[in-house]
C-alpha positions, 0 to 999 in steps of 0.5 A, a space after each residue: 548534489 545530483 537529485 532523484 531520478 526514479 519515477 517511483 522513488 519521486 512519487 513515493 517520496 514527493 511530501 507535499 507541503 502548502 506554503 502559507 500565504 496567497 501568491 500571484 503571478 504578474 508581468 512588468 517591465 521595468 525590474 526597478 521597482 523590484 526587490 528581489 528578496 521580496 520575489 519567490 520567482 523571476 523569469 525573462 520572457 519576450 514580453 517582459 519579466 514574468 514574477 510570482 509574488 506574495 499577493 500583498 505585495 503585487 496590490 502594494 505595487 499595483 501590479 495586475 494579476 488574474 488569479 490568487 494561488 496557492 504554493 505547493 511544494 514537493 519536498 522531495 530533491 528531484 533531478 532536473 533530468 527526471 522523467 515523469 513526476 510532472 505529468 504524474 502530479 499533474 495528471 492526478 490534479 487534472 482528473 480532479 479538476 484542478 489547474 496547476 502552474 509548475 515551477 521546477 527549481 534545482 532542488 524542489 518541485 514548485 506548485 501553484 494551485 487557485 487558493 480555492 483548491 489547495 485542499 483538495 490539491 494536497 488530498 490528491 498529492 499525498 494520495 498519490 504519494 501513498 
């Protein structure tokens, strides 16, 4: 199942939705203390595994983080081949002062905004949306 590719169709249709919850971003290792059912997001880098997870979790492993985030999703089924929607999203948040960490899965848009922001996150995604 192929997604959108249409710039305009994207943006028009990207129904930003805010996961409850606060999320982190850590590093470790070792994977053996993991259970993957527990982990929203899981990618090898040189210096180790990089997991975005609730951040309940990460203070019950004692796993360092920086940051607490909220987790926005776009609801619209993009096309890993699309052109444009990043930049589009991210500029409009970066004009407003708001940092975001992307994560594009098969079917979803994933973005992780400081918990202090995701109000005004979601004003300025569904705006852009309009």
């Amino acid at each position: 199942m192929n997604g959108e590719k249409d710039l305009q169709k994207l943006i028009k249709s990207m129904k930003p939705k805010h996961n409850a919850g606060e999320y982190v971003f850590c590093t470790v290792k070792n994977t053996e203390i993991l259970d993957l059912d527990q982990i929203e997001m899981f990618f090898r880098e040189d210096e180790g595994f990089t997991i975005i997870v609730k951040k309940e979790l990460a203070d019950k492993l004692n796993l360092e983080y920086s940051v607490i985030m909220a987790w926005i999703t776009l609801a619209v089924h993009s096309s890993l081949e699309a052109v444009g929607l990043t930049a589009a999203f991210s500029k409009a948040l970066s004009e407003n002062g708001i940092s975001c960490n992307v994560v594009a899965a098969y079917f979803h848009d994933h973005i992780f905004v400081n918990k202090n922001h995701v109000e005004k996150a979601m004003e300025v995604l569904t705006k852009l949306s309009e």
